[in-house]
TORPA-4810 file (N, C-alpha, C, O; in nm, 3 decimals):
<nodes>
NODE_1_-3.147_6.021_2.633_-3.107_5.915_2.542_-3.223_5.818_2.527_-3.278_5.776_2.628_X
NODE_2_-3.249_5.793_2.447_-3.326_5.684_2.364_-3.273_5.538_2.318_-3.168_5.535_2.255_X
NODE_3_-3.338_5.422_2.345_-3.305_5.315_2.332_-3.441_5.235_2.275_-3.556_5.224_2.317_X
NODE_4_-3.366_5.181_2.154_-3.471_5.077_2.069_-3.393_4.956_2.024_-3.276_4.940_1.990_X
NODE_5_-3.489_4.884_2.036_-3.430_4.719_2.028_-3.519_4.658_1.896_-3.636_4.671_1.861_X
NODE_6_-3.431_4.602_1.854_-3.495_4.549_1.716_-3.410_4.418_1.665_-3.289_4.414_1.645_X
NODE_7_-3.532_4.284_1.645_-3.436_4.179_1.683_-3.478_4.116_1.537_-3.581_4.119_1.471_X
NODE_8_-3.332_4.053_1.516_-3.318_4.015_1.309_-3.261_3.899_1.315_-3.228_3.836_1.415_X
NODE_9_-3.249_3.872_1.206_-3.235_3.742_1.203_-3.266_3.606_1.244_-3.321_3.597_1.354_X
NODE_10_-3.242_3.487_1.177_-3.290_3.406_1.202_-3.211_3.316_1.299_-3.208_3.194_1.287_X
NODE_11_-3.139_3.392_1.408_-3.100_3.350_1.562_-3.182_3.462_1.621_-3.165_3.454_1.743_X
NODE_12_-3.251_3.545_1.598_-3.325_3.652_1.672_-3.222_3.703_1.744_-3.209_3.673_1.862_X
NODE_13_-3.165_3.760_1.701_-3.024_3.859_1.742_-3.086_4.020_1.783_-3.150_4.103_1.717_X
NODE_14_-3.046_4.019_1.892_-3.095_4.212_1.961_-3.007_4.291_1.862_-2.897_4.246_1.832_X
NODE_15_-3.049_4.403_1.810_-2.922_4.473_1.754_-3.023_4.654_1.853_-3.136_4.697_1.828_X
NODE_16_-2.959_4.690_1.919_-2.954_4.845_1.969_-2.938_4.916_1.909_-2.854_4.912_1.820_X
NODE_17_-3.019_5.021_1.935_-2.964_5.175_1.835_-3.009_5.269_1.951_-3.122_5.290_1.996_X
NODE_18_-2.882_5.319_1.989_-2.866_5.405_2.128_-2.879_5.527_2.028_-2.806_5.533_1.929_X
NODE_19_-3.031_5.685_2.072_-3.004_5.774_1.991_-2.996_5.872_2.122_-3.060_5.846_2.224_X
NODE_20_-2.903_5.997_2.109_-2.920_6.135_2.162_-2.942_6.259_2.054_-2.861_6.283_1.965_X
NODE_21_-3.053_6.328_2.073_-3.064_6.419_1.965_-3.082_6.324_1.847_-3.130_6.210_1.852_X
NODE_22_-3.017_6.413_1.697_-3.027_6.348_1.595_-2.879_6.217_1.600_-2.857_6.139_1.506_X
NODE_23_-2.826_6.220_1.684_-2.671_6.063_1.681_-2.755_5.969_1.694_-2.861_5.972_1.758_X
NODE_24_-2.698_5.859_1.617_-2.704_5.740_1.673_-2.583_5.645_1.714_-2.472_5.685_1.678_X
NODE_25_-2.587_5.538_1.777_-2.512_5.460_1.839_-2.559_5.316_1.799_-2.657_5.302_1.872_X
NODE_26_-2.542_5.174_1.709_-2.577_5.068_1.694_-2.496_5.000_1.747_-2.373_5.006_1.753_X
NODE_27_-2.584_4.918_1.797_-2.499_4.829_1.886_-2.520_4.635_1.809_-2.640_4.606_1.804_X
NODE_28_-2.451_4.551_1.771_-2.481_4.436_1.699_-2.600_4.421_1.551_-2.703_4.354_1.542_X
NODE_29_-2.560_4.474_1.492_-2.619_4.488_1.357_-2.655_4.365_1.282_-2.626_4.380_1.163_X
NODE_30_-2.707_4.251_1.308_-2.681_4.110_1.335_-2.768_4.106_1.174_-2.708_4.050_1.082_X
NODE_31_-2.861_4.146_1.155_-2.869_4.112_1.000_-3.004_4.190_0.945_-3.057_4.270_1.023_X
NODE_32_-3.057_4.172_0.826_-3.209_4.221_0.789_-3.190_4.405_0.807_-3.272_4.483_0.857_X
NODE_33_-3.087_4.428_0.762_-3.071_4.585_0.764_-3.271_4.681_0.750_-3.338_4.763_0.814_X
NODE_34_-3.283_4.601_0.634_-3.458_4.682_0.601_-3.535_4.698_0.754_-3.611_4.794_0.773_X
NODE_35_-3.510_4.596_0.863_-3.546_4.655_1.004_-3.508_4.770_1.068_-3.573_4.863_1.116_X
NODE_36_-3.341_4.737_1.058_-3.269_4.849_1.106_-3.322_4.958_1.077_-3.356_5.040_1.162_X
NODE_37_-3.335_4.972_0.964_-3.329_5.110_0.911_-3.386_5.212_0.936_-3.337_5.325_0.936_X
NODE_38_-3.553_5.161_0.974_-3.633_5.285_1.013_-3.604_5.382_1.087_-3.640_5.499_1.079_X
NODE_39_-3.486_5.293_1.217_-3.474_5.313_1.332_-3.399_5.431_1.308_-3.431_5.528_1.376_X
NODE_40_-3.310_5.444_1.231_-3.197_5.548_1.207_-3.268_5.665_1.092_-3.188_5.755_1.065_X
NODE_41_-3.367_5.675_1.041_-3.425_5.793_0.956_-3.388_5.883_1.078_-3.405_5.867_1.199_X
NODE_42_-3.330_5.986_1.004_-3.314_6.163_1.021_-3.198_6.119_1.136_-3.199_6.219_1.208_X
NODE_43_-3.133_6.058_1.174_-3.019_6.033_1.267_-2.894_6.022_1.230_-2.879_5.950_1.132_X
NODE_44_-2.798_6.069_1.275_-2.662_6.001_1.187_-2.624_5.925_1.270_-2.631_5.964_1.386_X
NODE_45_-2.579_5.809_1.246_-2.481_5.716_1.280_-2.335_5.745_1.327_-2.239_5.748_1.250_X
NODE_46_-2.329_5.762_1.442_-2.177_5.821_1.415_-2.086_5.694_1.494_-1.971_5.710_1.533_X
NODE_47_-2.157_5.576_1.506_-2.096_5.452_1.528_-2.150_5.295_1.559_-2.262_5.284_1.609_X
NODE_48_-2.095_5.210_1.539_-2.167_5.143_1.548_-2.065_4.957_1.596_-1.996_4.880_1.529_X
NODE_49_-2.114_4.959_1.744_-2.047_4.906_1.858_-2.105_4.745_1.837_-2.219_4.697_1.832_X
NODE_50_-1.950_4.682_1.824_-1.986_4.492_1.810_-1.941_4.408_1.954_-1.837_4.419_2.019_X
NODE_51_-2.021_4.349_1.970_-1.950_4.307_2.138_-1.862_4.164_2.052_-1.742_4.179_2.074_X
NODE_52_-1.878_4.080_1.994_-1.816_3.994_1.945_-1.847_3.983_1.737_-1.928_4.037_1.662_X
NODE_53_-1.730_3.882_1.718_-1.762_3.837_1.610_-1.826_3.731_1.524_-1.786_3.712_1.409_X
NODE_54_-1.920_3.665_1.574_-1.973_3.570_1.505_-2.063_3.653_1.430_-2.068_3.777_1.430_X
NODE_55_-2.145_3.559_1.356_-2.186_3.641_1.194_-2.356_3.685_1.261_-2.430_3.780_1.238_X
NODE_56_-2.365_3.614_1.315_-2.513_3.697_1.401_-2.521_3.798_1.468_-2.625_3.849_1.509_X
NODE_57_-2.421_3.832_1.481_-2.406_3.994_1.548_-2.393_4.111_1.475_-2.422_4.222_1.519_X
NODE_58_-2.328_4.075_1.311_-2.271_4.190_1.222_-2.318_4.099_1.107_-2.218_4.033_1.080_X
NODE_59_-2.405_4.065_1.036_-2.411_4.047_0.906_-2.510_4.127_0.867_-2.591_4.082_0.786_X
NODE_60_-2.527_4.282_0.925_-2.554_4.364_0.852_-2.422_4.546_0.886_-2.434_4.666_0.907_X
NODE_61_-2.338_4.461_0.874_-2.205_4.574_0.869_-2.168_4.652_0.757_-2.122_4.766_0.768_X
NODE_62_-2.191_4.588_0.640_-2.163_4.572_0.508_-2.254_4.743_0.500_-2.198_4.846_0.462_X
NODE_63_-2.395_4.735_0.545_-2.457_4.891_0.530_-2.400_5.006_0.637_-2.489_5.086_0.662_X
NODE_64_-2.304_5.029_0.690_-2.276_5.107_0.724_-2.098_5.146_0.698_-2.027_5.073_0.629_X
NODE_65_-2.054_5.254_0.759_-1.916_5.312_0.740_-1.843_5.265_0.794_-1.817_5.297_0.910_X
NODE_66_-1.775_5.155_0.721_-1.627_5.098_0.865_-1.531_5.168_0.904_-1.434_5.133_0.970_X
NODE_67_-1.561_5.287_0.856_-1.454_5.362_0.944_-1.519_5.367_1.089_-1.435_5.362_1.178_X
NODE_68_-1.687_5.379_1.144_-1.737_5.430_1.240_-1.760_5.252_1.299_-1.829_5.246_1.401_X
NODE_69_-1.719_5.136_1.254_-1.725_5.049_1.357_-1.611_4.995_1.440_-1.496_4.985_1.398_X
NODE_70_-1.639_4.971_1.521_-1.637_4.966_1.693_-1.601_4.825_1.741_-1.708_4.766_1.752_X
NODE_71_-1.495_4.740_1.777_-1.482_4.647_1.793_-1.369_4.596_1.911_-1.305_4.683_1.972_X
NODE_72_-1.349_4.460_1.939_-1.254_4.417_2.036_-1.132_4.450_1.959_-1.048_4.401_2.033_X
NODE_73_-1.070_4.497_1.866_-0.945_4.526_1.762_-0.931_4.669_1.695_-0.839_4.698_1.617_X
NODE_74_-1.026_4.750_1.730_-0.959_4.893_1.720_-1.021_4.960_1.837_-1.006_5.080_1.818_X
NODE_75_-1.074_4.943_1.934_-1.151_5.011_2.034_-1.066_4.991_2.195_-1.035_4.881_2.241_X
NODE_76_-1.047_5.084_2.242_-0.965_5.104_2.396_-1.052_5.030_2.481_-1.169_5.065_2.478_X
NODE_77_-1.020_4.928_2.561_-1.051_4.865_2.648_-1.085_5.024_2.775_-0.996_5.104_2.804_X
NODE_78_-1.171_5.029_2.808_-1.193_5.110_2.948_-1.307_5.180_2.910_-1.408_5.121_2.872_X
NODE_79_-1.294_5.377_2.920_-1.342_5.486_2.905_-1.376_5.503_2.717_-1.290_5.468_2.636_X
NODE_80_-1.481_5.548_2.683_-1.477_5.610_2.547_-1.574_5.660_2.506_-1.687_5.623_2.538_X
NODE_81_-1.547_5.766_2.419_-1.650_5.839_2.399_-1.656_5.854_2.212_-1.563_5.850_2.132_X
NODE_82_-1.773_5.867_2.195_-1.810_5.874_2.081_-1.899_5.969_2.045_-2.019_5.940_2.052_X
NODE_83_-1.862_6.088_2.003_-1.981_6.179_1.998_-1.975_6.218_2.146_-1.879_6.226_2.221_X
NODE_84_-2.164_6.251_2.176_-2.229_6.255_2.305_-2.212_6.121_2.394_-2.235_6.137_2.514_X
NODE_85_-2.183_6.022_2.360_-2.192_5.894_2.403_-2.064_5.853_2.448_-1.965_5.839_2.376_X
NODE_86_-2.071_5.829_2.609_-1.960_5.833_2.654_-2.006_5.676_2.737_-2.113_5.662_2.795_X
NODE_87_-1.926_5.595_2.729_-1.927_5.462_2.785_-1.811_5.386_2.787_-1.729_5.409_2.697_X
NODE_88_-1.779_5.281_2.890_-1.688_5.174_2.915_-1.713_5.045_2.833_-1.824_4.991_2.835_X
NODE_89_-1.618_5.000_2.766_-1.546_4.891_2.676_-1.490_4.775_2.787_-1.379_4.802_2.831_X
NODE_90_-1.541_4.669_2.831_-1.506_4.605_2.912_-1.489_4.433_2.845_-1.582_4.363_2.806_X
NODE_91_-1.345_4.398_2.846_-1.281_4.272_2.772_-1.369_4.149_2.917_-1.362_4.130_3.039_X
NODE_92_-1.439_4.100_2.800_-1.537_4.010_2.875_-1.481_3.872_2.799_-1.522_3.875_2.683_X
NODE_93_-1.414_3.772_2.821_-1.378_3.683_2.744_-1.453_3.539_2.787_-1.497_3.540_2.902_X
NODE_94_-1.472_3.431_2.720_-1.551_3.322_2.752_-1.673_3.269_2.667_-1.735_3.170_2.705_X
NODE_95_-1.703_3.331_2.560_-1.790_3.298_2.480_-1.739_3.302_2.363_-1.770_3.228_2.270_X
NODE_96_-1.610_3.439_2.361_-1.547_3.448_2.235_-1.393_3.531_2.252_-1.366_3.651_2.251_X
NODE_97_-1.342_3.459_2.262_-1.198_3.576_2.292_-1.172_3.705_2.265_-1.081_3.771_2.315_X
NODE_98_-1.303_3.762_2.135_-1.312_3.878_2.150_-1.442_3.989_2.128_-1.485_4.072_2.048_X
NODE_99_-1.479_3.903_2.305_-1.596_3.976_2.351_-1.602_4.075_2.434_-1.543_4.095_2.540_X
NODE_100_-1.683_4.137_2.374_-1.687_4.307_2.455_-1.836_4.313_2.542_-1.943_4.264_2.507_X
NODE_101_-1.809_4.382_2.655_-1.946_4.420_2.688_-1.946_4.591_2.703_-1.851_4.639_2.764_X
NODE_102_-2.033_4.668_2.658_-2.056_4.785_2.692_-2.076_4.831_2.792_-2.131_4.734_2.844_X
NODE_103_-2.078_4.945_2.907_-2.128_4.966_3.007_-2.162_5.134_2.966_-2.079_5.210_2.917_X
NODE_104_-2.281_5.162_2.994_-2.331_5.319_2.988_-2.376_5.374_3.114_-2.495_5.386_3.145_X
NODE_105_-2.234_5.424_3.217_-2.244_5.424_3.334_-2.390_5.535_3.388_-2.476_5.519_3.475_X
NODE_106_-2.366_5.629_3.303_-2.503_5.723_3.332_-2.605_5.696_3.315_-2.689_5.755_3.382_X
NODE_107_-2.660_5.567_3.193_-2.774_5.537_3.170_-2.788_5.408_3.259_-2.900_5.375_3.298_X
NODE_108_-2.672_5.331_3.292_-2.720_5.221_3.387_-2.746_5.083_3.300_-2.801_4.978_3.332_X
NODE_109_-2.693_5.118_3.199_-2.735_5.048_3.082_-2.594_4.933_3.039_-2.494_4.999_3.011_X
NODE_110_-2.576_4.816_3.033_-2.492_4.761_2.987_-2.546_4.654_2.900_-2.641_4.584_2.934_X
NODE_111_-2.466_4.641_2.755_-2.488_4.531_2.655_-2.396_4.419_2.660_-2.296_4.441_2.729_X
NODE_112_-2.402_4.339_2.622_-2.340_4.218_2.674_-2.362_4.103_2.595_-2.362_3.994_2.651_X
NODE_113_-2.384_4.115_2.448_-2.362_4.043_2.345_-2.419_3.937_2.375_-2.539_3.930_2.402_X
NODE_114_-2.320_3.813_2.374_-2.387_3.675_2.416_-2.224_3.628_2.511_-2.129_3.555_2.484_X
NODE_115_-2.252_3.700_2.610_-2.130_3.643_2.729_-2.242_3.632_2.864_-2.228_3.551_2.955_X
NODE_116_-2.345_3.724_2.857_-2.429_3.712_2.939_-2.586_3.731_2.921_-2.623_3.843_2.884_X
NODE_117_-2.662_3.653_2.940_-2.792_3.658_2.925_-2.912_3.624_3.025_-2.861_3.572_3.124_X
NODE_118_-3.010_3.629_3.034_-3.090_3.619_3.175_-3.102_3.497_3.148_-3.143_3.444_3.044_X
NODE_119_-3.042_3.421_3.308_-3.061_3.351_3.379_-2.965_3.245_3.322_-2.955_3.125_3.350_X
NODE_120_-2.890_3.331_3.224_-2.738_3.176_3.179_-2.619_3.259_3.125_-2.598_3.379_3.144_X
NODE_121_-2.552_3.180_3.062_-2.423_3.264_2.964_-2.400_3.232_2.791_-2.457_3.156_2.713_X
NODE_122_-2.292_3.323_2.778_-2.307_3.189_2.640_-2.259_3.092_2.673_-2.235_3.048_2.786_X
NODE_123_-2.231_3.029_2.510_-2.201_2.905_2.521_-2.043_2.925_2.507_-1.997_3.035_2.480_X
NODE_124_-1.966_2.819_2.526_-1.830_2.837_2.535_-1.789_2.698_2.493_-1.710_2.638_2.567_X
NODE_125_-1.837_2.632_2.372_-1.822_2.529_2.328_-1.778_2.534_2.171_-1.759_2.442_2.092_X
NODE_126_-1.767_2.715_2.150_-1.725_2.719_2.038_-1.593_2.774_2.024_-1.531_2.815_2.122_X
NODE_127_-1.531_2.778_1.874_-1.362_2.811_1.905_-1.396_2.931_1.927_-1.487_3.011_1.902_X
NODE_128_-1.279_2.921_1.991_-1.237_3.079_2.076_-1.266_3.067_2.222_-1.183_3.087_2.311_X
NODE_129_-1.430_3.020_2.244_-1.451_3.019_2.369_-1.370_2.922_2.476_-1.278_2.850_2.436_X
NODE_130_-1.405_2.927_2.597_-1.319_2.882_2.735_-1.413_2.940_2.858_-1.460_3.051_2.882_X
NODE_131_-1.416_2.833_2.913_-1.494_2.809_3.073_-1.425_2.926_3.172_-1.472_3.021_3.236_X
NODE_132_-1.290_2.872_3.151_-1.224_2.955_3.280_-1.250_3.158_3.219_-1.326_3.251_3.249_X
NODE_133_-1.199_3.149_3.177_-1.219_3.274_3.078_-1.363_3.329_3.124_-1.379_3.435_3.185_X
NODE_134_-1.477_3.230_3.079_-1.613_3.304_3.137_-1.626_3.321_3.279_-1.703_3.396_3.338_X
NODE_135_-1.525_3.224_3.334_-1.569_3.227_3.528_-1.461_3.368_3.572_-1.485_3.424_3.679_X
NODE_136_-1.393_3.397_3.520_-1.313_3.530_3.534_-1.420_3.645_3.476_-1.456_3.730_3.558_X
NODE_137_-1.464_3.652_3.365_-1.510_3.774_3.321_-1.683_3.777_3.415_-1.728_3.884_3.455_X
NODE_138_-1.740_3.679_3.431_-1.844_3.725_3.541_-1.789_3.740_3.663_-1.879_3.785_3.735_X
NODE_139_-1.667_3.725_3.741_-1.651_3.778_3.874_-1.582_3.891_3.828_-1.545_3.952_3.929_X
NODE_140_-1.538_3.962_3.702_-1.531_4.122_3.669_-1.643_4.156_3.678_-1.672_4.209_3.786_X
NODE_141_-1.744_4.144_3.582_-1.851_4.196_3.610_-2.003_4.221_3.735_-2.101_4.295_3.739_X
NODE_142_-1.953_4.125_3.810_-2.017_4.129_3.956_-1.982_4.213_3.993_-2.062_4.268_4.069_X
NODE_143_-1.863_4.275_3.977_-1.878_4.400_4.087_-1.853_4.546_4.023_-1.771_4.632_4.055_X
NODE_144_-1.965_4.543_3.910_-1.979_4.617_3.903_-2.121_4.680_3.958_-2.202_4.600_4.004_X
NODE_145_-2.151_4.799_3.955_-2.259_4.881_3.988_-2.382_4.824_3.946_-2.382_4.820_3.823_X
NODE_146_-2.479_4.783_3.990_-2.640_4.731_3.953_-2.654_4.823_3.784_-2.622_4.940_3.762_X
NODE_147_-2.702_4.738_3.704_-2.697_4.820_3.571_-2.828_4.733_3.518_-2.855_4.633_3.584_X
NODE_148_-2.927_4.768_3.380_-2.967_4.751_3.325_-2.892_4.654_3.222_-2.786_4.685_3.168_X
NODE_149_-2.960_4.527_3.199_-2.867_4.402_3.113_-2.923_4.407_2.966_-3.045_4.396_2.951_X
NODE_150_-2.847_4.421_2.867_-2.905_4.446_2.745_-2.846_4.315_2.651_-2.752_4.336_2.573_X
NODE_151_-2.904_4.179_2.662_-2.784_4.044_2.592_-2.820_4.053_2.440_-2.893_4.141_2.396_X
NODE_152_-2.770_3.966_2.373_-2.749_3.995_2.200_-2.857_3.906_2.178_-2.888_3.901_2.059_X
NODE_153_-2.954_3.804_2.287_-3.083_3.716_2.223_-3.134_3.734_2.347_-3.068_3.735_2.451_X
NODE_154_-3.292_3.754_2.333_-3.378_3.710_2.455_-3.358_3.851_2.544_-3.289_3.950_2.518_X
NODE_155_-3.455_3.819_2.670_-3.511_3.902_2.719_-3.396_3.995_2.807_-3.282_3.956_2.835_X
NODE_156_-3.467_4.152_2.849_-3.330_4.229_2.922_-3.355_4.162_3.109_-3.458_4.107_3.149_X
NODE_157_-3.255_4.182_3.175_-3.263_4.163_3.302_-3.173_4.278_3.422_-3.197_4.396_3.395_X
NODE_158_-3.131_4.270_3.474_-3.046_4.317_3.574_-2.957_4.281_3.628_-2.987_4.176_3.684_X
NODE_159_-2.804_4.322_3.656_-2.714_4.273_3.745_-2.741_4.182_3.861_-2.719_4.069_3.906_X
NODE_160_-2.816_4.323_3.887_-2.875_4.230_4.047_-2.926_4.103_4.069_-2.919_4.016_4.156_X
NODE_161_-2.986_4.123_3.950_-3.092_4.020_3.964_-3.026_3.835_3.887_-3.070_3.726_3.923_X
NODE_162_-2.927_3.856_3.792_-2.828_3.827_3.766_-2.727_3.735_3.876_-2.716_3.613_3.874_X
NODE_163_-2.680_3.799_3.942_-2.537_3.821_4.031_-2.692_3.726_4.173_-2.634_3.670_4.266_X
NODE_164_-2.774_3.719_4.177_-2.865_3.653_4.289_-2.928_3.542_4.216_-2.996_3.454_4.270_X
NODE_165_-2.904_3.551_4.093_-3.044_3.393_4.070_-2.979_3.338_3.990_-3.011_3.219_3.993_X
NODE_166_-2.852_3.369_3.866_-2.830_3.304_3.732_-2.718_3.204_3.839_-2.640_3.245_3.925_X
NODE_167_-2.747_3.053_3.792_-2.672_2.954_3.902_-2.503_2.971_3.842_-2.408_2.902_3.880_X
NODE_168_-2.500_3.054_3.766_-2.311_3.071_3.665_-2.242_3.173_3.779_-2.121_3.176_3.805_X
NODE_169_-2.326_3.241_3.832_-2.263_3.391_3.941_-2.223_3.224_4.087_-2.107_3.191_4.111_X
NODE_170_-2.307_3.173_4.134_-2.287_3.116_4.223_-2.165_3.018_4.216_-2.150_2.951_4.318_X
NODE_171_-2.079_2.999_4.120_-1.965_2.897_4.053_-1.873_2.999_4.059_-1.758_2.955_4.053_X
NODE_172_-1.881_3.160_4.073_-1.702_3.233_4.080_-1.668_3.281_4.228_-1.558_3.330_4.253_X
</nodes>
């Protein structure tokens, strides 16, 4: 599996495009499709995964098939597979009531929108969001397995590394 990061818009929004073979997998399509795009020549799309809804994450949705997107409102909380791409849907709430984080247990790989980012969280000062809500969904995610951190702005980090230095793990 193949992973490319390509960051749009004018919040500099990560948007992922997880490929195996000729599939692809997008992960936050946040805007400036003409970036996207290269990324997906000779690939099909066979989905394309939103961890939340604010407009920096998907204001480039509009170019692809809504039948193949992926969200906190038609997508199974747990196990799922898509294609070759088999990963966990994990209800991460606290930045946005309906925030998702990905987990790609084989690749080690988890995305995490803007609920978690190196060395902070989001913000939870907007509607929807809630404090308590974020102090629950990072003591879910602490225990999970050391993974690769993939957030929706700014740089990637690690659980580990995460769960030992970001001062938000030391508050659950």
């Amino acid at each position: 599996m193949t992973l490319d990061r390509v960051v749009v818009g004018s919040y500099e929004t990560n948007c992922y495009i997880l490929s195996l073979e000729s599939q692809a997998l997008v992960i936050d399509p946040g805007d400036e499709f003409s970036k996207i795009e290269p990324y997906l020549k000779g690939k099909q799309v066979i989905g394309v995964l939103v961890t939340h809804g604010h407009s920096d994450h998907v204001g480039a949705l509009g170019n692809f098939d809504e039948e193949k997107v992926y969200d906190f409102y038609n997508l199974n909380i747990g196990q799922n597979e898509i294609g070759p791409f088999t990963f966990e849907a994990i209800y991460t709430p606290g930045h946005t009531d309906d925030s998702l984080t990905y987990y790609f247990a084989g690749e080690g790989m988890m995305f995490t929108g803007d609920f978690l980012f190196k060395g902070t969280v989001g913000r939870t000062d907007f509607p929807t969001g809630n404090k308590a809500s974020m102090r629950s969904s990072l003591k879910k995610i602490s225990k999970y397995p050391d993974a690769h951190v993939y957030p929706g702005h700014g740089k990637d980090t690690t659980l580990e590394h995460e769960n030992q230095n970001n001062i938000y793990f030391s508050e659950i």
